[in-house]
C-alpha positions in Angstrom: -35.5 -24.2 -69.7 -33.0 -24.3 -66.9 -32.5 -26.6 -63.8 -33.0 -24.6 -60.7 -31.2 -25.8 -57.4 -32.5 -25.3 -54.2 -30.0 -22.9 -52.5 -30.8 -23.2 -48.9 -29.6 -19.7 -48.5 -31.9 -18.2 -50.4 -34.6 -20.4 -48.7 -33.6 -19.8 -45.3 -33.3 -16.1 -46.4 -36.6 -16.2 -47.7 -38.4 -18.0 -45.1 -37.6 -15.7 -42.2 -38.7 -12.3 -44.1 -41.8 -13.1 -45.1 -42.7 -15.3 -42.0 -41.9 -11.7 -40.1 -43.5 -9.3 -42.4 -46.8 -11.5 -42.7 -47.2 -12.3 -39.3 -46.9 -8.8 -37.9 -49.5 -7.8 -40.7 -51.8 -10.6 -39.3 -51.0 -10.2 -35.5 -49.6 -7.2 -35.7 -46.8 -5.1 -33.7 -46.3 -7.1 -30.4 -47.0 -4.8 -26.6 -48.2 -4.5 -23.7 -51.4 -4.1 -25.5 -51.2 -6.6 -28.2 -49.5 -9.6 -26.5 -50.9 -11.8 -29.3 -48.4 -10.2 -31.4 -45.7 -11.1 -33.1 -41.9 -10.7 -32.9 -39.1 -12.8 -33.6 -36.5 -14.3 -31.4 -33.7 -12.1 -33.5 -33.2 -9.1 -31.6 -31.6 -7.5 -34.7 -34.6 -8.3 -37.1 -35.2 -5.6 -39.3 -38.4 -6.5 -40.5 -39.5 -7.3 -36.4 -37.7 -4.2 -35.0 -40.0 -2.0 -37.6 -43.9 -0.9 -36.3 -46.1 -2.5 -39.3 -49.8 -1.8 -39.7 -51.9 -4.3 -39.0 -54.1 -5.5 -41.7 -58.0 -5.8 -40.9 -58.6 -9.7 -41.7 -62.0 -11.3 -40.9 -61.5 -14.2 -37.6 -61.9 -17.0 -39.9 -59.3 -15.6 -42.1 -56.9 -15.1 -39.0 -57.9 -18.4 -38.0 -56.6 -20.2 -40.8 -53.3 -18.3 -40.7 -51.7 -20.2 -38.2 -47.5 -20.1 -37.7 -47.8 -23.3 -39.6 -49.5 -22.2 -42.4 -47.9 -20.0 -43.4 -44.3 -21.4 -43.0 -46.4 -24.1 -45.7 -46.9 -21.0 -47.6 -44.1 -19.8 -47.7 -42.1 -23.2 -48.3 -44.6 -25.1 -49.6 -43.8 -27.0 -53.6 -45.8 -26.3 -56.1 -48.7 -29.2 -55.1 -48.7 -28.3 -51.7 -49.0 -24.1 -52.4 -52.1 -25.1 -54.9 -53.8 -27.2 -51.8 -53.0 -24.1 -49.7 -54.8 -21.9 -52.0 -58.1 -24.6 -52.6 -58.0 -24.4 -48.7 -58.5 -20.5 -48.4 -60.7 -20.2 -51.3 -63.1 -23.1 -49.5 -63.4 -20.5 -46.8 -65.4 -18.4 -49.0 -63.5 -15.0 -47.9 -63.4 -12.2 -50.1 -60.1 -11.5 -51.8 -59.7 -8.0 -52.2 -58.0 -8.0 -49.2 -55.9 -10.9 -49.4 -55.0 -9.3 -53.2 -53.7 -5.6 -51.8 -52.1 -7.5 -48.6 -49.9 -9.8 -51.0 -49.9 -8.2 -54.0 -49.9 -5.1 -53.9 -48.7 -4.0 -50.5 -46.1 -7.4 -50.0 -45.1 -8.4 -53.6 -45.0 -4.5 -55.3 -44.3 -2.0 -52.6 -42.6 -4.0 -49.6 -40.5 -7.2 -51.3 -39.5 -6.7 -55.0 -37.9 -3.0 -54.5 -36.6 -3.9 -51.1 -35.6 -7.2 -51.2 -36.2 -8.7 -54.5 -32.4 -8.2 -55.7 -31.3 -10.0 -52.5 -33.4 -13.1 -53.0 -32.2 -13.5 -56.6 -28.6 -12.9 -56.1 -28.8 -15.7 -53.2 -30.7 -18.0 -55.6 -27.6 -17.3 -57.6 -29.6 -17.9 -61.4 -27.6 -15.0 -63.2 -29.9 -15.6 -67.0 -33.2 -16.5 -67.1 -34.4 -19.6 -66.0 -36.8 -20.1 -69.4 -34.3 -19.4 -71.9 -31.4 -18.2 -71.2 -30.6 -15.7 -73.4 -30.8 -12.7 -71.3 -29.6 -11.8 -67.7 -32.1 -11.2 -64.8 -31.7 -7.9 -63.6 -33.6 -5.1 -65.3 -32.4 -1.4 -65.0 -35.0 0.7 -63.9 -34.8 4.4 -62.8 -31.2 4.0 -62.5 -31.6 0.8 -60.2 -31.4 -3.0 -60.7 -34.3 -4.9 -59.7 -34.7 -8.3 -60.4 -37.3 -10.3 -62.5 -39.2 -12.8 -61.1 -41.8 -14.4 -62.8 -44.8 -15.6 -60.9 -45.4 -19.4 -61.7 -48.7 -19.2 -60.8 -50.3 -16.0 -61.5 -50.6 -13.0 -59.2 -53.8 -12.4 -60.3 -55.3 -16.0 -60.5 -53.4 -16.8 -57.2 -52.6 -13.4 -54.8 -51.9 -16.0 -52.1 -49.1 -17.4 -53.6 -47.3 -14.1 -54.6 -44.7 -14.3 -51.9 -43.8 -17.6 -52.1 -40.3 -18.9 -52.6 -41.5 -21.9 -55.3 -43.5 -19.4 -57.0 -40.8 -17.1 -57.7 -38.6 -17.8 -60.5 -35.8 -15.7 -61.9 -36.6 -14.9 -65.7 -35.9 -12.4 -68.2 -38.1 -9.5 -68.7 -39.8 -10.9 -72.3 -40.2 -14.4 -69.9 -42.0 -12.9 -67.2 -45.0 -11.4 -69.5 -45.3 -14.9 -71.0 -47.7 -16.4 -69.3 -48.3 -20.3 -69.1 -51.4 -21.7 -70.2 -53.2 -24.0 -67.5 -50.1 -24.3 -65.4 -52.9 -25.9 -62.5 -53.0 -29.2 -64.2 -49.6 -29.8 -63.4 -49.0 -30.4 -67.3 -45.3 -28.2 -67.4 -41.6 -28.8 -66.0 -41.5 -26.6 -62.9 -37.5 -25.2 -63.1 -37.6 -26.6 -59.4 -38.3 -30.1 -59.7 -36.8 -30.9 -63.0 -34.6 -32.8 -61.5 -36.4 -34.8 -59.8 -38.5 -35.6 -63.1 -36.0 -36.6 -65.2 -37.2 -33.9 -67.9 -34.2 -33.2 -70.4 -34.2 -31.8 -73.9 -31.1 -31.2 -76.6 -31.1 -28.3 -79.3 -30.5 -29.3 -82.1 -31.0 -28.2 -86.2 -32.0 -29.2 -89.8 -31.1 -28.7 -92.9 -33.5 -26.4 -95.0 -32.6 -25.8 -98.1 -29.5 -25.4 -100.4 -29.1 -21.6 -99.6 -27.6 -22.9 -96.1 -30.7 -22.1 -94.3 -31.0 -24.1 -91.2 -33.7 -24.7 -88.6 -33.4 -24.9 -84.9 -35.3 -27.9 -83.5 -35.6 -29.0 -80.5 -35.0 -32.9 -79.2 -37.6 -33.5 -76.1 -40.2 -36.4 -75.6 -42.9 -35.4 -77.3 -46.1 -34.3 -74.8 -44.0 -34.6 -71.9 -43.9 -31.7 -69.3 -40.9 -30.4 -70.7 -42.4 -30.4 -74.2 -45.2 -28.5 -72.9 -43.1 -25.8 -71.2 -41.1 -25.5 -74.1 -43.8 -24.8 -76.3 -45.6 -22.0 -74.5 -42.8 -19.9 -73.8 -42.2 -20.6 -77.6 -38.0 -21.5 -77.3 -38.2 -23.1 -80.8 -39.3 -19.9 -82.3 -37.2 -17.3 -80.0 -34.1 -19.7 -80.7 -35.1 -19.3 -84.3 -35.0 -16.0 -84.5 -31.1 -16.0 -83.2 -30.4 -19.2 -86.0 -28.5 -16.6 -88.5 -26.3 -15.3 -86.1 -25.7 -17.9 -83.4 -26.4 -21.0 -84.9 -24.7 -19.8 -88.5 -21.9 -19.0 -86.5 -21.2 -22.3 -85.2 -21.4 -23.7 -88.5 -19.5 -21.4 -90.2 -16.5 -23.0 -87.7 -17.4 -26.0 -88.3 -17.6 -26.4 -92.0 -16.6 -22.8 -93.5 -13.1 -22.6 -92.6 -11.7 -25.7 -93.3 -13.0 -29.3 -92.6 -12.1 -30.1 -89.0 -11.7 -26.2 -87.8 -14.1 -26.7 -84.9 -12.5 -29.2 -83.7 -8.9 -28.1 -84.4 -9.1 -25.0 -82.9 -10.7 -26.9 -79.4 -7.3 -29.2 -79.1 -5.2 -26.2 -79.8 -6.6 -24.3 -77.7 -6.1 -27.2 -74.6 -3.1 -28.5 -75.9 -1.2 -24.7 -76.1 -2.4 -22.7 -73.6 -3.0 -25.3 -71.0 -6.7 -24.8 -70.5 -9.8 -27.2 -68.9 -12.4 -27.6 -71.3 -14.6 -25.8 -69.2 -11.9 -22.9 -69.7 -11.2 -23.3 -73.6 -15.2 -23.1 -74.2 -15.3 -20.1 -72.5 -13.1 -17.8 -74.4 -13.6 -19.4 -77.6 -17.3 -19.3 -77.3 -18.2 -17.0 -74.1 -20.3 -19.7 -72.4 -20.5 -22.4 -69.8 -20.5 -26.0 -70.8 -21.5 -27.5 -67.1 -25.2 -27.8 -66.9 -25.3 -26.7 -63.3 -23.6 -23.3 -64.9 -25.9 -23.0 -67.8 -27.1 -19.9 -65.7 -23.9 -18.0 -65.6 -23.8 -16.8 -69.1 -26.3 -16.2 -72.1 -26.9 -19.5 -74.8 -24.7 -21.5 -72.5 -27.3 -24.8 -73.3 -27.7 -24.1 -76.9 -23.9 -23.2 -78.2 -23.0 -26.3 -76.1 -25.6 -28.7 -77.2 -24.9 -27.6 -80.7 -21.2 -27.7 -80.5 -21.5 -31.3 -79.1 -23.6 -32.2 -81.9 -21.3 -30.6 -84.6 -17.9 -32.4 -83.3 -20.2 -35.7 -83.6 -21.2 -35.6 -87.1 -19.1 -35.6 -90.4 -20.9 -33.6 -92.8 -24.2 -31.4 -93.4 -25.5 -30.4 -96.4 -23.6 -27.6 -98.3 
């Protein structure tokens, strides 16, 4: 899993959509006749400039979306979206209507075809956040639309379908892998990894004497990170790739000749006058800066395995 930086872009971006688009469905189109309405101070404001239906809430639900709350929801961390949501559910409304407003008519219809591409390209995460082995726009009926996996559920949570901390840029086989009691605040959110200190290293073991070798993975064990890891099952995914990607990088290492890993990094600096960063890149097709992980596919694991591989003298032949 991937560090994700808050890119106050995106966030700005974000916050001044939705705030629009939900409070016009709330208040509705603001007139003569509705001056309880809303509309924004930006005279150019797509989303304010554009007559929206008006969706038939009860008072108390009205009520509790106030131009506070829902800049909370909107911008709210992970905690504070899951207090949100206890708070609405207390109110003992009925959901099917918070469900089609967010789900259905915000999340399917209005934002991902319209604006979902826009949001990830400012968020700037160009492989999936979960495992970075695949890139996070989807062709589909000869468009690109992004991926965005709901932290918490759309189903379990439809209040929380437009929010930006819930919306995190994965691969297509990411997004249908759902987290298992993500509420107990037991997993590494991509957003606040950081702030946790949660950090893990591939790494591999010998297997047996036909040069079979097993991706493993170095993390504190039971930590959030460890959890994450496990439910969206990197080990075995990464497994799955170990006779192509991770072979490979043995192969350099120990096939060729005894230092040819290493050999062919210092030529590579020393002759063509390349940065690290650069050599890495056309030898191996990947980023070895951890903030630029994202930019291309395996970026963590070729590095944290190529790190490993310069360190050690010998493996098991």
């Amino acid at each position: 899993m991937l560090a994700l930086n808050i890119n106050n872009e995106a966030l700005n971006f974000h916050h001044k959509l939705i705030k629009c688009w939900l409070s016009k469905k709330i208040l509705g189109n603001k007139s003569i006749k509705n001056k309880s309405g809303y509309k924004c101070a930006d005279n150019e404001c797509e989303v304010c400039r554009t007559n929206l239906h008006k969706v038939n809430l009860s008072e108390k639900s009205v009520n509790f979306f106030t131009s506070k709350k829902i800049d909370d929801l909107i911008l709210g961390k992970p905690e504070e979206l899951l207090q949100i949501n206890e708070e609405f559910n207390a109110l003992g409304i009925d959901n099917d209507i918070i469900k089609t407003l967010f789900i259905n008519t915000g999340y399917k219809n209005w934002f991902q075809p319209n604006y979902g591409k826009n949001l990830l390209n400012l968020i700037n995460q160009e492989t999936c956040t979960y495992c970075n082995r695949n890139y996070t726009l989807q062709i589909v009926s000869n468009r690109s639309r992004a991926e965005l996996d709901h932290w918490f559920s759309k189903d379990e949570f439809p209040l929380l379908a437009l929010s930006f901390y819930n919306l995190i840029p994965s691969c297509h086989s990411c997004n249908h892998m759902k987290l298992n009691n993500v509420v107990d605040n037991n997993f590494a959110h991509p957003y606040t990894l950081k702030e946790e200190g949660e950090k893990f290293k591939f790494s591999f073991n010998y297997v047996d004497i036909n040069q079979n070798f097993d991706v493993k993975l170095n993390v504190i064990e039971n930590s959030k990170m460890d959890n994450s890891l496990k439910d969206f099952k990197i080990k075995e995914i990464y497994n799955a790739h170990s006779n192509k990607e991770l072979k490979d990088l043995l192969d350099l290492r120990y096939k060729y000749s005894k230092n040819y890993l290493e050999i062919l990094l210092e030529k590579t600096f020393t002759e063509l006058s390349m940065s690290k960063e650069e050599a890495y890149r056309m030898i191996f097709g990947i980023e070895i800066k951890e903030e630029d992980y994202h930019k291309r596919p395996f970026s963590k694991f070729k590095h944290d395995i190529v790190e490993e591989l310069l360190r050690i003298s010998t493996i098991p032949k």
